[in-house]
Wavefront OBJ file of the C-alpha trace (Angstrom):
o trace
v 2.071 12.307 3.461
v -0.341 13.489 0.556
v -3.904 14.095 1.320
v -5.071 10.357 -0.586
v -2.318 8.594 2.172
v -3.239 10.508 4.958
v -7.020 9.340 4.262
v -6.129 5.715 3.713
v -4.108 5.934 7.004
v -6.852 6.485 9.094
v -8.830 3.688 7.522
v -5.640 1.615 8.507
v -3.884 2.403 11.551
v -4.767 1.099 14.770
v -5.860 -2.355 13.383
v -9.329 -0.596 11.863
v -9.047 -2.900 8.742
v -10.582 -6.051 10.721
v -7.891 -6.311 13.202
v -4.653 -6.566 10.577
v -2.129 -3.833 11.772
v -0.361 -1.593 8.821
v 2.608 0.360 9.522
v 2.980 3.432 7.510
v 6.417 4.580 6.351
v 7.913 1.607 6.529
v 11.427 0.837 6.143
v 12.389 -2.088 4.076
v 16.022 -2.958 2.466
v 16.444 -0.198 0.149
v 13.138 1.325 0.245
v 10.479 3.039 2.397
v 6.656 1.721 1.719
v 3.685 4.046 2.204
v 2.119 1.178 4.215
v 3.034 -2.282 5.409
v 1.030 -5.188 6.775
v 3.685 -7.880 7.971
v 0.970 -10.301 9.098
v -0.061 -10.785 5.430
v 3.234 -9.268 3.586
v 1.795 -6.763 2.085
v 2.868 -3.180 0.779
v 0.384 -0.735 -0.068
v 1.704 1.660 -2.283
v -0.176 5.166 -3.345
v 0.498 6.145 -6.603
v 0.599 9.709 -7.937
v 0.286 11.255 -11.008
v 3.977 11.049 -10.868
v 3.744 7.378 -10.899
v 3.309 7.187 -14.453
v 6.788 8.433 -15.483
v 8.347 6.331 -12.691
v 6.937 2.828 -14.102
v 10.305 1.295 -14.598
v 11.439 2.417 -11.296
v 8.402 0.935 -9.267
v 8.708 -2.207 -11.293
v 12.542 -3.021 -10.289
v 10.832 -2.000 -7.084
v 8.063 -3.960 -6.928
v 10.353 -6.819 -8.060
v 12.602 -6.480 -4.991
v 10.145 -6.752 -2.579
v 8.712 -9.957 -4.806
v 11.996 -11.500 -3.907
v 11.577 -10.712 -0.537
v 8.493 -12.392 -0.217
v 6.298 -9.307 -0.196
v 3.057 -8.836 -2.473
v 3.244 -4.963 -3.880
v -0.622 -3.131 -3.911
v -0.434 -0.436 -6.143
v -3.669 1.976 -5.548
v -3.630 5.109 -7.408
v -4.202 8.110 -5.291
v -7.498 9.440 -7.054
v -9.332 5.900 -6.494
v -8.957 6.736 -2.380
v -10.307 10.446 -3.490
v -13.548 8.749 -5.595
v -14.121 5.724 -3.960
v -12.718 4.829 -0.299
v -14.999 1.935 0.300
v -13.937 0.187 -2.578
v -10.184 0.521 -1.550
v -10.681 -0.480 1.481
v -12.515 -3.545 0.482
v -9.478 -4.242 -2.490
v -6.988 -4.148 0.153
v -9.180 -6.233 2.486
v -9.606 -8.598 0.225
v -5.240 -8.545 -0.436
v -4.667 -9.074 3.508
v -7.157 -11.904 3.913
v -6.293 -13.842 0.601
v -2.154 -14.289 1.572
l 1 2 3 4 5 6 7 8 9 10 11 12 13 14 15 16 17 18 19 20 21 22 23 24 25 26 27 28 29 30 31 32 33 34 35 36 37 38 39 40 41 42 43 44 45 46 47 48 49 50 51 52 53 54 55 56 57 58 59 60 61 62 63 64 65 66 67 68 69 70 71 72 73 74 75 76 77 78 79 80 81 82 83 84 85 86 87 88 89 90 91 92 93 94 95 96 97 98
């Protein structure tokens, strides 16, 4: 894991985020997700700098997991870096509103 998803894991695992429990690495059809919340179908995705050259990809990605019936939470890696209260409360707000 990079540095930003190893800091947003410990904000996650072990139900911290008001009791909803994330699994990280998570395997689903075709693709592994950084983190996954099954309670609210939710993937929480860290993007990179790399990210930006790999929009088409994480669209026909994101997509997918649409048609699965999973909502795709793209946070890019230097808003956990700058401002991990705020992330936490974005995806808080994500888990609470399925």
């Amino acid at each position: 894991m990079t540095l930003p998803e190893v800091i947003l894991w410990q904000v996650l695992r072990g139900k911290r985020l008001s009791g909803y429990r994330f699994r990280r690495q998570h395997p689903l059809g075709p693709y592994i997700l950084d983190f996954y919340c099954d309670a609210a179908k939710l993937a929480v995705e860290v993007d990179g700098d790399d990210h930006r050259r790999r929009a088409e990809r994480d669209a026909r990605r994101d997509a997918w997991l649409a048609s699965q019936g999973v909502r795709t939470l793209r946070i890019p890696a230097v808003e956990i870096l700058r401002d991990l209260p705020a992330v936490t409360d974005w995806i808080l707000r994500e888990v609470a509103g399925k």
